[in-house]
N, C-alpha and C positions, 0 to 999 in steps of 0.2 A: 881772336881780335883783341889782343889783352896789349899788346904793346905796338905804338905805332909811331915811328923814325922817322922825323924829316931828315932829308937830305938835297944840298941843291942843284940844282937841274942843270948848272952851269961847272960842275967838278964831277970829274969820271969820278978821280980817287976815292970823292967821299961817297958815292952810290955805290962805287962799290963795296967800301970797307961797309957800308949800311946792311945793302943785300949781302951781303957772306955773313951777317951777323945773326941773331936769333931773335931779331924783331919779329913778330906775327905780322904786322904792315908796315911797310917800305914806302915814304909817301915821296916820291920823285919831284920837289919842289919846284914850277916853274912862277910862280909867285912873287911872296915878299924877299926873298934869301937871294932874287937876282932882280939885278940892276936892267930897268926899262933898257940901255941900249945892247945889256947881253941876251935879252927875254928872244930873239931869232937864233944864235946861235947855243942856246941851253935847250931849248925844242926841238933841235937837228940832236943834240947831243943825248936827251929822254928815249927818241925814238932810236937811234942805234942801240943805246944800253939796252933797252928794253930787247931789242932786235937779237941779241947776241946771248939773252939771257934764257932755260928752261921752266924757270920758276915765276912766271907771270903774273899768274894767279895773286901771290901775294906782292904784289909790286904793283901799286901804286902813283898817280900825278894827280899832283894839286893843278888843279890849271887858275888861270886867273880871275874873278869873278864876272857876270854877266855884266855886269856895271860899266865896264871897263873896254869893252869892241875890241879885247884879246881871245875871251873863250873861244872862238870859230877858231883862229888860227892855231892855240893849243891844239885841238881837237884833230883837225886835220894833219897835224904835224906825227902826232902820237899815235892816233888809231889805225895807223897801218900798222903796228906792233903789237895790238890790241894789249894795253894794259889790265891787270887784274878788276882795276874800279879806276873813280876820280872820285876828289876831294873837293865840294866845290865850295869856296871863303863866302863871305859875307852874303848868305839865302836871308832873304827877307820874305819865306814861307813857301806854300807847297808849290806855286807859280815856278818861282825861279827851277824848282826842281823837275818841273814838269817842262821847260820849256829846253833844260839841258839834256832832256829824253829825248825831245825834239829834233833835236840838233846830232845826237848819238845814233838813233836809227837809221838814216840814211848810209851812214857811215861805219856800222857795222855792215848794213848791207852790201856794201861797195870793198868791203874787206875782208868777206867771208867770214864775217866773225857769225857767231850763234844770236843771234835777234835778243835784244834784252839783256843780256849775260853780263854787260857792263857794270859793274856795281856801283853806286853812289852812296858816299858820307857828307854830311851837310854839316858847314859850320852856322849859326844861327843865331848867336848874339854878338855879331860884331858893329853892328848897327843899332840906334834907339830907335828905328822903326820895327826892325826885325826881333826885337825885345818883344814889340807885342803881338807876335805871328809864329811863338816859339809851339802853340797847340794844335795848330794845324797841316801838319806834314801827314795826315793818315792817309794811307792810301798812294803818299807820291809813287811814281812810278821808280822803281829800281836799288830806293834809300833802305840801306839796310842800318846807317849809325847816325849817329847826328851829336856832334862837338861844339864848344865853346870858347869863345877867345875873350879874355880883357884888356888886348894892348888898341887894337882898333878901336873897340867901345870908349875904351882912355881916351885914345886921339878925338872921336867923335863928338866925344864929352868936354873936352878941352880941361878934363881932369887930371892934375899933375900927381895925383895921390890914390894908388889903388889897396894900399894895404895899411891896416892897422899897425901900431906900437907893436905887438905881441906875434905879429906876421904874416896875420890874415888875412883874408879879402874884407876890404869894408863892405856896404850893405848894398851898393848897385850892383856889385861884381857876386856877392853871393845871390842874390837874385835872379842875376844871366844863369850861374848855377844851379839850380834850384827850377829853373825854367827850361831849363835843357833839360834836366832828367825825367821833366814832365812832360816835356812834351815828347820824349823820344819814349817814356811807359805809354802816352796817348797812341803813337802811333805803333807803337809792337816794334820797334829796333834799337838797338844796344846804342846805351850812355857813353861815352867817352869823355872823359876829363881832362881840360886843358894843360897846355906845359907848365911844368916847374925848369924857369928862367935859370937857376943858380945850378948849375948839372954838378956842381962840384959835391955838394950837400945830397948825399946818398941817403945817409939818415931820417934827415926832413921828407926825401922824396916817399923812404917806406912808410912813415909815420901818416901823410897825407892821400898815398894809395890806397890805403890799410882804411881811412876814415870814409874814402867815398865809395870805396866798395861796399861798406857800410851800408849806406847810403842808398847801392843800387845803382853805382855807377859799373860798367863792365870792363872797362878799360880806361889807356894813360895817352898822351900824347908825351912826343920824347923829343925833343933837341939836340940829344948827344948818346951815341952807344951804349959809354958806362951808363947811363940811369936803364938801357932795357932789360936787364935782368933782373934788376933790383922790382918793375911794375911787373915782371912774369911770375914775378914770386909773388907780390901781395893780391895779385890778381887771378892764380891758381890755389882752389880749394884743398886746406890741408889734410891731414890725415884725422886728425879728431872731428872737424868738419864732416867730412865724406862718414863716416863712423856715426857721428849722431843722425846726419842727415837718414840713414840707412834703415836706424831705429827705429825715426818717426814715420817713415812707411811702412816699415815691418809692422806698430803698434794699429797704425789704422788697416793694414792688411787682417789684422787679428782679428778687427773688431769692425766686417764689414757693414757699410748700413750706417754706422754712427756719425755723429758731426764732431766729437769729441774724446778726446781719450788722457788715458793719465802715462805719465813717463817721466821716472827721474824726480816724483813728488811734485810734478807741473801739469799743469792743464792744456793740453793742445788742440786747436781746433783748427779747421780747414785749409785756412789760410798759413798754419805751417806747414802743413803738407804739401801744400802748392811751391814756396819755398827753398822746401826741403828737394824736392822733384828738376826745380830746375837749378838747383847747386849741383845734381847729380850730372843734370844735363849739361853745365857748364865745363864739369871733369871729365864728357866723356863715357861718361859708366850708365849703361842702360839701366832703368827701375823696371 
């Protein structure tokens, strides 16, 4: 779940150039990326692609928010094709996510899909009210990631200025940030990081991957093909990585029973180990 493609729901072409790419999630836009009067014929066009595809699983629809009296009609339209998950925009907390459960179990049932299987990503700061309901997703039913937007919260804010001189996010938008990856450790599912708007600038995208993985973000959101390689890279564990990671289990292997151990003239205690455990877990590699 390290990289994740929009593409829109109303162009074969580009779901397909998406899905034959080496995105981990294919997010089937029926959303922002299409115009209110194609949003009928882009959800005839989701559920063929889907229809016609092996790889499901990681495929992907954003449907439109609950806000909006479209989610039902997405729904119905796609889940005869049963997609991998859905992406659902603007959650204003564990309600919305509970009530788009709601609305999927029937409809798995009616489609022979496997009860529950549908996965759910929640985006969670696109709204000032859902700003302060980013702690409470534990437990929703089916949320496995939960992501952030700042061009919504822009609109909503009637904010014309989201980034610093220097290229950053100023201090609302680092705090949607900041509150997504807290609430998404609250609830035990992977952080995702919002798009980088400029697809052209590769560089900036690896520099800003590289920082929130940091961080303890898990993954990227992506707008354009070229940047998914680029967040496959800074969001898979490298070889020095996995290499020390290996150490500090081996060192507390050695040293059963302790809460503490020496390695490399450093002091390590539990909470590297735990660290160290799911970096292993993130590559793959059994401890």
């Amino acid at each position: 779940m390290r990289s994740w493609l929009f593409a829109p729901g109303d162009s074969e072409k580009k779901m397909a150039k998406a899905a034959d790419g080496p995105a981990d999630i294919v997010l089937l836009d029926l959303e922002d990326s299409v115009a209110p009067e194609s949003k009928p014929m882009a959800r005839e066009m989701v559920r063929d692609f889907l229809a016609g595809r092996a790889d499901r699983e990681r495929l992907w629809v954003r449907v439109n928010p609950l806000s909006g009296g479209e989610t039902v009609r997405d729904l119905e339209a796609v889940m005869p094709s049963a997609p991998g998950g859905l992406f659902l925009p603007k959650a204003e907390g564990r309600a919305d996510v509970e009530a788009l459960d709601e609305m999927l179990t029937p409809l798995e049932q009616a489609h022979g899909i496997a009860p529950g299987s549908t996965r759910v990503a929640a985006l969670v700061t696109e709204t000032p009210r859902a700003m302060f309901r980013t702690g409470d997703y534990e437990g929703a039913p089916r949320l496995v990631a939960m992501s952030w937007g700042a061009e919504d919260l822009s609109s909503a804010l009637g904010a014309r200025v989201q980034f610093r001189s220097d290229g950053g996010y100023m201090p609302t938008y680092e705090l949607a940030r900041s509150l997504c990856l807290l609430g998404a450790a609250a609830a035990g599912v992977a952080a995702i990081e919002t798009i980088q708007a400029d697809f052209r600038d590769l560089d900036g995208l690896r520099e800003r991957a590289g920082m929130v993985r940091g961080q303890g973000y898990r993954g990227m959101l992506a707008i354009h093909p070229a940047q998914v390689e680029v967040i496959n890279e800074a969001f898979t564990p490298g070889e020095d990585e996995i290499a020390h990671a290996r150490a500090v289990i081996s060192a507390f292997a050695a040293n059963p029973g302790t809460g503490t151990v020496g390695l490399d003239g450093a002091m390590l205690d539990r909470p590297h180990l735990l660290l160290a455990q799911a970096l292993l877990a993130d590559a793959g590699i059994d401890t």
